[in-house]
C-alpha positions, 0 to 999 in steps of 0.5 A: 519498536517498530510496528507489526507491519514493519515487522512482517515486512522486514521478515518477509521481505528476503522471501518474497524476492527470491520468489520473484516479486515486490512486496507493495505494502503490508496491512494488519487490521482488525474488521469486526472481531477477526484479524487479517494480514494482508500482503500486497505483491506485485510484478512487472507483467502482474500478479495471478492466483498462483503468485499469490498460493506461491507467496503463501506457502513461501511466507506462512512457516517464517511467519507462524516461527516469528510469533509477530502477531499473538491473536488468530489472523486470517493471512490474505496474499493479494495484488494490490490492484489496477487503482492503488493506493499510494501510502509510501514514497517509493509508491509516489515515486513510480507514479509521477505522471499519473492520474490520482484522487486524493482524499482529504481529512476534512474540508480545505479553505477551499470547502473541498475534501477530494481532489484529482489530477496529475501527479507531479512531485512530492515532498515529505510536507506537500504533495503537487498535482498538475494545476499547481495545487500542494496539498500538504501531506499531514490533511491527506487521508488517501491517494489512489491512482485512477484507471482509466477504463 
């Protein structure tokens, strides 16, 4: 069965689209003693307050009729942001060509938990950045894009 994420995405998704944007990612977390579903949208020109209040009221009665989630949640409806994190290969695939931190599980052989640098390919064991470094996929902990102010 597939995770709550999964779910809501797949639910929401038609919605989201005929509103006019992408979703980027969905995350159902537990902080403290309260539960959020965020949803991350996003837009070639970006996302404002208003795309957010829109997405929001668009998805809130398809959510609260599927019943996916039991316990009382906060609903967040956000853009995912100028740095973002990549968890998903459509999200690898956009960014090829940028600059990227990657964060590690722990310490490689080389006694280094982060790296950064250019994203230049991936594959479903290994991710390359510019110098020639494949870090495999299963040590990272995240990927996030840098901006560069």
């Amino acid at each position: 069965m597939a995770n709550i994420e999964e779910r809501v995405e797949k639910l929401i998704e038609p919605k989201v689209e005929e509103l006019g944007y992408e979703i980027y990612d969905v995350e159902y977390a537990k902080e403290g003693k309260n539960y959020f579903l965020r949803i991350y949208i996003d837009k070639p020109e970006g996302i404002n307050l208003s795309d957010c209040e829109k997405v929001n009221d668009g998805i809130n009665d398809l959510l609260d009729k599927a019943e996916y989630i039991k316990e009382q949640y906060f609903l967040e409806v956000s853009s995912p942001g100028i740095e973002r994190i990549l968890k998903k290969d459509k999200h690898l695939e956009k960014n090829i060509g940028e600059n990227i931190n990657i964060k590690l599980f722990k310490k490689d052989e080389n006694g280094k938990k982060e790296y950064q640098g250019i994203l230049k390919d991936f594959d479903e064991k290994y991710i390359v950045v510019d110098n020639g470094l494949k870090i495999y996929r299963k040590n990272i902990a995240q990927i996030k894009t840098i901006y560069n102010w």
